[in-house]
N, C-alpha and C positions, 0 to 999 in steps of 0.2 A: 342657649347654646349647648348646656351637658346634654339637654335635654333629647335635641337632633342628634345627637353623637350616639345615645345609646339606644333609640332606633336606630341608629344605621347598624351598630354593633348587633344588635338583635337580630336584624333582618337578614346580615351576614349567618348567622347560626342556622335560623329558618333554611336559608338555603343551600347549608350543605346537608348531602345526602350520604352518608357511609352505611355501606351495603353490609362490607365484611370488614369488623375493623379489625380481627386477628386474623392473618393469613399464617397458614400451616404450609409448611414445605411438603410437596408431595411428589414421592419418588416412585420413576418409572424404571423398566426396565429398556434398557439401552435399543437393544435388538425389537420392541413390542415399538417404539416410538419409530425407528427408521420405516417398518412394513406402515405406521399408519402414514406417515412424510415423508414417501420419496423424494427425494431431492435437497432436503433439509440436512443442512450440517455442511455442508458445500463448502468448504471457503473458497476467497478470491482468487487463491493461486492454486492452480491444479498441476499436472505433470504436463500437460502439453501446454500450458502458457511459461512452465519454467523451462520444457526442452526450445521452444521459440525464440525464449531470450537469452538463453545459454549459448546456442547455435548466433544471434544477433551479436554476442558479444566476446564470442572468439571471432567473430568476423571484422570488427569491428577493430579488435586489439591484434590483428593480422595485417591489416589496413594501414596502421598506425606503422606497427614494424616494418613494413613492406618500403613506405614511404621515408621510415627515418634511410635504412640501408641506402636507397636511392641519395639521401639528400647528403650520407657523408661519404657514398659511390662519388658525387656531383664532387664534392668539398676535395677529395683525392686527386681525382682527376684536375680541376683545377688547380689546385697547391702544385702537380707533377707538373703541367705546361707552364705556369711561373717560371719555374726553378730552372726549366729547359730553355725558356725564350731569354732569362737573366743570363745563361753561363754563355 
């Protein structure tokens, strides 16, 4: 049994392959890297997916207001005709 164990351990070694085992950091110049990668550096949120949802969510909390005024317009209105039909 050690015996399978350390061919397997062995054969694990055989097959790995390291290329570079010290990698060096290597620095570019900011401006040299965008000319070779347009488009690279991008992230997910740009100015027109934040005006989209800016404009979404004043509309949204417009909506909300719009509807409470109405529902305590309703609740006014209501409570005034009680108080008219009791006296």
């Amino acid at each position: 049994m050690p015996r399978l164990f350390t061919r397997f351990i062995s054969s694990l070694h055989k097959n790995i392959k390291v290329q570079n085992p010290i990698k060096r950091p290597t620095f570019r110049n900011a401006s040299n890297q965008q000319a070779e990668q347009p488009g690279q550096g991008k992230g997910p949120i740009t100015w027109k997916s934040l005006t989209i949802v800016g404009i979404g969510g004043a509309g949204i909390l417009g909506f909300v207001y719009y509807v409470k005024q109405e529902k305590e317009m309703g609740l006014l209105i209501n409570n005034y005709v009680k108080t008219v039909e009791s006296s």
